[in-house]
N, C-alpha and C positions, 0 to 999 in steps of 0.2 A: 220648509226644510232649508236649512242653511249648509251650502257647499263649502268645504275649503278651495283656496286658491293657489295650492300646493300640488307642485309633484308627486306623480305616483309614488309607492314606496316598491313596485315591482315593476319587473319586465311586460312587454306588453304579450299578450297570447301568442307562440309560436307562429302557428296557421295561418297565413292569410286570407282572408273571407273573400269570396266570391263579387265579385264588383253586379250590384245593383243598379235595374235600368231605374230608377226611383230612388234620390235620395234626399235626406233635407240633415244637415248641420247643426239643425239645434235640435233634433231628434238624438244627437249624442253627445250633449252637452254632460260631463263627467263623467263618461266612459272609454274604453280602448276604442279607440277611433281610426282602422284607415282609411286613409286619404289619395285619392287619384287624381289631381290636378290635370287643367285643358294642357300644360305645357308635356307633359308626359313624366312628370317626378310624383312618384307615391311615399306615402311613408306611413308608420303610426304614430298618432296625435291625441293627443289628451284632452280637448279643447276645456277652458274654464271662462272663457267671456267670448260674448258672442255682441258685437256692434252693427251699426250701420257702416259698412265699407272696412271691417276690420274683426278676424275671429282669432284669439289666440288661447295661449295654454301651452304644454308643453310636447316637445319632437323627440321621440326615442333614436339616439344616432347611432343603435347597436351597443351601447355598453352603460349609457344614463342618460337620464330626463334631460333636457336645457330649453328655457321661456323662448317663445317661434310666437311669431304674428303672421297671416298674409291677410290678402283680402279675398273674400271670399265669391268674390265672381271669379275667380280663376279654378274655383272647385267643379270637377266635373262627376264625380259620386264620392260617396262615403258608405263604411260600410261598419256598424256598429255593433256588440254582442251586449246584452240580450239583445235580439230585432229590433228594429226602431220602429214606433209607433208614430202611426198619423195621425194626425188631430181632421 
């Protein structure tokens, strides 16, 4: 299956999802994605590429998309709709 590496074309789900003691980032690889960072900033995230020491994709800043990278040891959960599944 081939993903695009585009912006949503919508908003991301109202609700904030409940922060999960168990998360993994590439379990929401192209979907609404929040994000809880060790430093205490959450946001929702889009993610579309996922590296060694680098996950990015797009950051909802309340009114459009805009391209956002961090690294992903600063992730401390994610919380993804449908549930993310483990391998």
């Amino acid at each position: 299956m081939v993903y695009p590496m585009q912006a949503p074309t919508s908003p991301p789900p109202r609700r904030v999802p409940p922060k999960p003691s168990v998360s993994y980032i590439v379990d929401c690889m192209y979907e609404f994605t929040y994000v809880w960072l060790i430093t205490g900033e959450r946001f929702w995230f889009y993610p579309t590429r996922l590296e060694y020491g680098e996950v990015s994709g797009y950051r909802w800043n309340g009114v459009f998309w805009t391209f956002f990278g961090f690294d992903p040891r600063y992730i401390d959960a994610v919380a993804c709709s449908p549930t993310p599944t483990l391998y």
